[in-house]
C-alpha positions as CSV (number, residue, x, y, z in Angstrom):
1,X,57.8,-29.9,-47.5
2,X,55.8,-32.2,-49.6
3,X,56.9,-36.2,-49.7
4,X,55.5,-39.2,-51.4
5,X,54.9,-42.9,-50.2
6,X,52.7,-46.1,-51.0
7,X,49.3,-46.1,-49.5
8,X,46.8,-49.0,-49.8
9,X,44.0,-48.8,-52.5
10,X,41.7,-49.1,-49.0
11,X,43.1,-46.2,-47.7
12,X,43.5,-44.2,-51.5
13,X,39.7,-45.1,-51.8
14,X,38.9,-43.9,-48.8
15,X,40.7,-40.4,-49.2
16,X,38.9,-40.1,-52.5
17,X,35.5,-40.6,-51.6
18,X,35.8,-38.2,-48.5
19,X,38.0,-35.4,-51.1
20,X,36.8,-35.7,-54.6
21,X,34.3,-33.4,-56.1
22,X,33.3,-35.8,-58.7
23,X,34.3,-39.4,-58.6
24,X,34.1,-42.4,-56.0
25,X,36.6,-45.4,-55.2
26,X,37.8,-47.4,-57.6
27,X,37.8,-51.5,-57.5
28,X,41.2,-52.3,-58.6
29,X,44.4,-50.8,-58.9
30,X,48.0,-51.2,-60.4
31,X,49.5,-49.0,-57.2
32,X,48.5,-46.2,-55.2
33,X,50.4,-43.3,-53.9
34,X,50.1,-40.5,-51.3
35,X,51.4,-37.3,-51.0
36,X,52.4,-35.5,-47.2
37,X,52.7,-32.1,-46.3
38,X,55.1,-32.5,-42.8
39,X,53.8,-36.1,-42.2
40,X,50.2,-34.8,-42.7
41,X,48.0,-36.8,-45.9
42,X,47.0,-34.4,-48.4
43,X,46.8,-36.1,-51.9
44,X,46.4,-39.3,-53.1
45,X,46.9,-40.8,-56.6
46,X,45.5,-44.5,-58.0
47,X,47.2,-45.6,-61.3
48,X,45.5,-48.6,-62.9
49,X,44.3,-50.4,-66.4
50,X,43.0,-48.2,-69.0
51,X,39.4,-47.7,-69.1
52,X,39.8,-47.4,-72.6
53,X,39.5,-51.1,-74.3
54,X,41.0,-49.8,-77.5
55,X,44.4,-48.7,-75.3
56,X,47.0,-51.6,-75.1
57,X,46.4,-52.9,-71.2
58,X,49.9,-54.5,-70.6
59,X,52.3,-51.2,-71.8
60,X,49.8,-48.3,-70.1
61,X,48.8,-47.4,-67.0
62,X,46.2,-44.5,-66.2
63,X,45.9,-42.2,-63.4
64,X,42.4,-43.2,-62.5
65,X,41.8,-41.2,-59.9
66,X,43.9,-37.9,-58.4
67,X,42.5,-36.2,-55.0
68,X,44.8,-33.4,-52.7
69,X,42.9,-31.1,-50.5
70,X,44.3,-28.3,-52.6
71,X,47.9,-28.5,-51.0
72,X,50.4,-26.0,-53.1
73,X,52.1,-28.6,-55.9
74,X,51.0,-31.6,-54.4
75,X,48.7,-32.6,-57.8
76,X,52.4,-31.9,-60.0
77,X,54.4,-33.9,-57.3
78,X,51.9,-37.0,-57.6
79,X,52.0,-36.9,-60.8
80,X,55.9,-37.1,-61.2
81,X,55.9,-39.7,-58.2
82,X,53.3,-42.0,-60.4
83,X,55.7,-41.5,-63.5
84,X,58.7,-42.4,-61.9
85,X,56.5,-45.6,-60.3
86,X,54.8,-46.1,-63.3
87,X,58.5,-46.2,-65.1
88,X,60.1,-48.1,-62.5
89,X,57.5,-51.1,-63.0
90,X,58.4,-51.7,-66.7
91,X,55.1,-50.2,-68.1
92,X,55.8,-47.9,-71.5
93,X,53.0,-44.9,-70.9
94,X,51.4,-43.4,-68.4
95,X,48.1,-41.5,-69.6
96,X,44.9,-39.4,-67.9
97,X,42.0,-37.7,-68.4
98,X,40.9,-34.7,-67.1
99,X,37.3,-32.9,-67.4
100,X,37.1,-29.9,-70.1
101,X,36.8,-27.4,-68.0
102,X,40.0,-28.5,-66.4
103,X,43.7,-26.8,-66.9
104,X,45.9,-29.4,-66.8
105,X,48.9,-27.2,-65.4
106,X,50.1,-29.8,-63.3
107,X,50.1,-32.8,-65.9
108,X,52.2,-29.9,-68.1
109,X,54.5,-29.4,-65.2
110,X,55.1,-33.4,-64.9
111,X,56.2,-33.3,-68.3
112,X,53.1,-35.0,-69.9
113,X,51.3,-33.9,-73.0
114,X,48.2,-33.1,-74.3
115,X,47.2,-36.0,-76.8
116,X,43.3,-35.1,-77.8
117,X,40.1,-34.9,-76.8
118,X,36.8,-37.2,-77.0
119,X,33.8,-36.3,-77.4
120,X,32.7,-37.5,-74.0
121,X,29.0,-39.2,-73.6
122,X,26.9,-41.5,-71.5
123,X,28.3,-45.1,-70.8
124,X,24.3,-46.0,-71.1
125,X,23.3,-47.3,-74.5
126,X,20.0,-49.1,-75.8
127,X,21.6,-52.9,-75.3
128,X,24.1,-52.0,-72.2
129,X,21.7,-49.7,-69.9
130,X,23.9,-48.2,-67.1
131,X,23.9,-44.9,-64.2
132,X,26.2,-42.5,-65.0
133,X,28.4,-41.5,-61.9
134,X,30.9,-39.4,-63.8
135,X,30.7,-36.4,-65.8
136,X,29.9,-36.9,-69.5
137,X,31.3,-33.9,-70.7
138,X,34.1,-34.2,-72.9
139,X,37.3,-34.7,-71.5
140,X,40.9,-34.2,-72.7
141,X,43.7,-37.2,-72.8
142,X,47.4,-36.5,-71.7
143,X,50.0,-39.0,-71.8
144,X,53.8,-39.2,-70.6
145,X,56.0,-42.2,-72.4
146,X,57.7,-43.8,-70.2
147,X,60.2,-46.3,-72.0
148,X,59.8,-45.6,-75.8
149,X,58.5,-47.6,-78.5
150,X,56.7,-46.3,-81.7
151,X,53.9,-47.9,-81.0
152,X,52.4,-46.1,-78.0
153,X,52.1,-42.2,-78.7
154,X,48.5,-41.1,-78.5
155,X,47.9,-44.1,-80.7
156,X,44.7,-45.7,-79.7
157,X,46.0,-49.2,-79.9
């Protein structure tokens, strides 16, 4: 039976940098979950700011980073636990990303929706050089509005 609890971002980070096949820790954090399997860690979810500059940073929270150890349902069931968090804590949408090659089954299942996709690309550019650690492929946003307004769906703003 799978369950869901607070973890520390120490302890999320941790999980994710020994689990995920793409990504490292993050810095900061809004709140972190973790998902059991009888008692036993098998997911973790870190919901913070947007990346995004152009997405409003005081109504929306993103799912920065999602890790299980490919535990039946666990992705779906942190993905509902960081709505109903995400909900909870007053903020109006909850958005992610995930890589185009990517299903996005459990985001479906959660009851988010597909919004659009970028184009992806390098963070370097000629006046801001930088490393890419991530993917740069394009990658497809889904969101879940959490308290409604008109001002929040898939609106870049």
């Amino acid at each position: 039976m799978l369950s869901t609890g607070h973890i520390e971002l120490k302890d999320a980070n941790a999980y994710v940098t020994q689990h995920h096949r793409h990504h490292k820790a993050v810095r900061g954090h809004r709140f972190s979950l973790a998902c059991y399997e009888n008692y036993r860690l098998c997911g973790v979810a870190i919901v913070g700011r947007p990346r995004s500059r152009r997405i409003d940073q005081h109504m929306t929270v993103e799912v920065l980073r999602l890790c299980t150890d490919g535990t039946r349902n666990a992705c779906s069931k942190l993905y509902g636990a960081c709505r109903r968090a995400a909900r909870a804590l007053g903020y109006g949408r909850l958005i992610t990303y995930i890589l185009d090659g990517e299903t996005g089954k459990s985001l479906l299942a959660s009851g988010f929706s597909y919004c659009y996709t970028n184009k992806g690309g390098s963070w370097n550019q000629p006046g801001r050089p930088r490393t890419d650690k991530a993917p740069v492929c394009p990658k497809h946003l889904y969101e879940i509005i959490l308290n409604r307004r008109e001002d929040v769906n898939c609106k870049m703003s």
